[in-house]
C-alpha positions in Angstrom: 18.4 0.2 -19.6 14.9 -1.3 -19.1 11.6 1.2 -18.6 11.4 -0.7 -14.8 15.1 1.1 -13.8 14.6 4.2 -15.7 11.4 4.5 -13.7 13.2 4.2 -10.6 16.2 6.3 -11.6 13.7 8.8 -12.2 11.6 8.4 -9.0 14.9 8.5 -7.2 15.8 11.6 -8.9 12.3 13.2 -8.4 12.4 12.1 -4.6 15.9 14.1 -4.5 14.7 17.0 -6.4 11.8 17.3 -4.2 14.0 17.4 -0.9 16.5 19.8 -2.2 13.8 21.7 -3.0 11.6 21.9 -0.1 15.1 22.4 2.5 15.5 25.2 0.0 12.5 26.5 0.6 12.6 26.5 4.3 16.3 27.8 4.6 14.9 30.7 2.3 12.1 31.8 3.6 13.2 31.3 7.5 15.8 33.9 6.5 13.4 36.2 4.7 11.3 36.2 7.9 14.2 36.5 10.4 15.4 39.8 8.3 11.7 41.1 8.9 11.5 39.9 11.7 8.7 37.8 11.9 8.6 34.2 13.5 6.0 32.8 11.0 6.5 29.2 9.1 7.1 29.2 5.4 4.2 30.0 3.0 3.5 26.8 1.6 2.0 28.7 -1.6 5.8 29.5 -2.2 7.2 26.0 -2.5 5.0 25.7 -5.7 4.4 28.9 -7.0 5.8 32.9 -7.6 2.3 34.0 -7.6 1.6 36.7 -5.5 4.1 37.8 -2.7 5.6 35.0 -3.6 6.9 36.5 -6.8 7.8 40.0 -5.0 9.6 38.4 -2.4 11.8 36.5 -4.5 12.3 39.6 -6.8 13.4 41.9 -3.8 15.9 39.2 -3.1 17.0 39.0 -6.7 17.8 42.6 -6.5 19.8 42.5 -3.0 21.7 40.2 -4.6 20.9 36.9 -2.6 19.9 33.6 -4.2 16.3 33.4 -3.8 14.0 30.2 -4.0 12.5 29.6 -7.0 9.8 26.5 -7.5 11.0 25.3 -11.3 13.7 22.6 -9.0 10.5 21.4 -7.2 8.5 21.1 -10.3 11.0 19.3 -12.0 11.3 16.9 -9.4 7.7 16.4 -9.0 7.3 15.7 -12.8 10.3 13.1 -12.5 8.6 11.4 -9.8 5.2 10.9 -11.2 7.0 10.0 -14.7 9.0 7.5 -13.0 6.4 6.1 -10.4 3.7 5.6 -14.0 7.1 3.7 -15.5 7.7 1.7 -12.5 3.8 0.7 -12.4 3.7 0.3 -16.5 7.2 -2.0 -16.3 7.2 -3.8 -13.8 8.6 -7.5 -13.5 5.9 -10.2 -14.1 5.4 -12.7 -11.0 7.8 -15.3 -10.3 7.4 -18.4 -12.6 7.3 -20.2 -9.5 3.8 -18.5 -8.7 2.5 -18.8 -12.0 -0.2 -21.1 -13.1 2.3 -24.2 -14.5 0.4 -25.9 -17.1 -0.7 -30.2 -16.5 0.1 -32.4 -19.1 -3.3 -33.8 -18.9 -5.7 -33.7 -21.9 -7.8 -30.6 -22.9 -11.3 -31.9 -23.4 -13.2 -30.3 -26.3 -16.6 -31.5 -26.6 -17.5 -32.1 -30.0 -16.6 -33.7 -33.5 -12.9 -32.7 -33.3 -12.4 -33.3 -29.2 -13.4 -36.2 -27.3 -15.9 -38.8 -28.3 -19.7 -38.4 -26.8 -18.5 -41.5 -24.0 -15.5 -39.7 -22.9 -17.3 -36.4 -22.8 -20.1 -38.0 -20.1 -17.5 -39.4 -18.6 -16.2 -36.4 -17.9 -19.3 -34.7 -16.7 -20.0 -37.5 -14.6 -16.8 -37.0 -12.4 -16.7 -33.3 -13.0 -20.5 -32.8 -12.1 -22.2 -35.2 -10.1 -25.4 -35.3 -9.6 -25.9 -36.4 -6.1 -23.8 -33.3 -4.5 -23.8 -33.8 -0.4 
C-alpha cells in the first residue's frame, strides 16, 4: 500500500470517526437534557473534552449505568484525519506526463571552450536577443 492510499484510508477513517462521534454526542447529551429537563443544545466543550461538568456528567451516567459519551472516539478520529490529510498532501501523484515539461531534441548551448564556438554563440544571441525590439 502506497503513503497516497494509506492517507486516504486514514482520512476516511478519521472523517467516520469524527461523525460517529459528534451523532454520539448529540444523542447523549439531548437525553441528558431531556431527563433534566432542559431544552438547551449540546455543550460543545463536551464533544472534546471531560473538563468540567463535562466530566461530572458523564460520571453520573457511568454510575446509573448508561453508556455515556466520552471524547477519546473523536480525538482519535481527528488525529487520523489530520495524519491522513499531511500523507495525502506529502504523497501525492506527480502531474500527468502529459503536462509535464517534454524535453526538445534541440542543442543545449553552453557558451564557452567546451560548448558552442564564439560564431554560434552570437548567433545565438542575435536571434535570441535582438537589438532593435519593436
Amino acid at each position: 500500500m502506497n503513503l497516497f492510499r494509506l492517507g486516504t484510508a486514514l482520512a476516511v477513517v478519521g472523517v467516520l470517526l469524527v461523525g460517529g462521534s459528534v451523532a454520539w454526542w448529540q444523542k447523549f447529551y439531548a437525553e441528558v437534557a431531556a431527563f433534566v429537563g432542559a431544552q438547551a443544545d449540546p455543550p460543545l466543550q463536551c464533544l472534546y473534552s471531560v473538563a468540567g461538568p463535562c466530566g461530572q456528567v458523564i460520571e453520573l451516567a457511568a454510575m446509573v449505568g448508561a453508556n455515556p459519551y466520552r471524547p477519546g472516539l473523536f480525538w482519535i478520529g481527528a488525529v487520523a484525519l489530520v495524519i491522513g490529510g499531511v500523507l495525502e498532501f506529502a504523497a501525492r501523484p506527480s502531474r500527468r506526463a502529459a503536462d509535464a515539461v517534454q524535453p526538445t531534441s534541440e542543442r543545449l548551448v553552453v557558451p564557452g571552450p567546451d560548448g558552442v564556438s564564439s560564431e554560434e554563440w552570437e548567433r545565438f544571441k542575435a536571434a535570441a536577443f535582438p537589438k532593435d525590439k519593436p
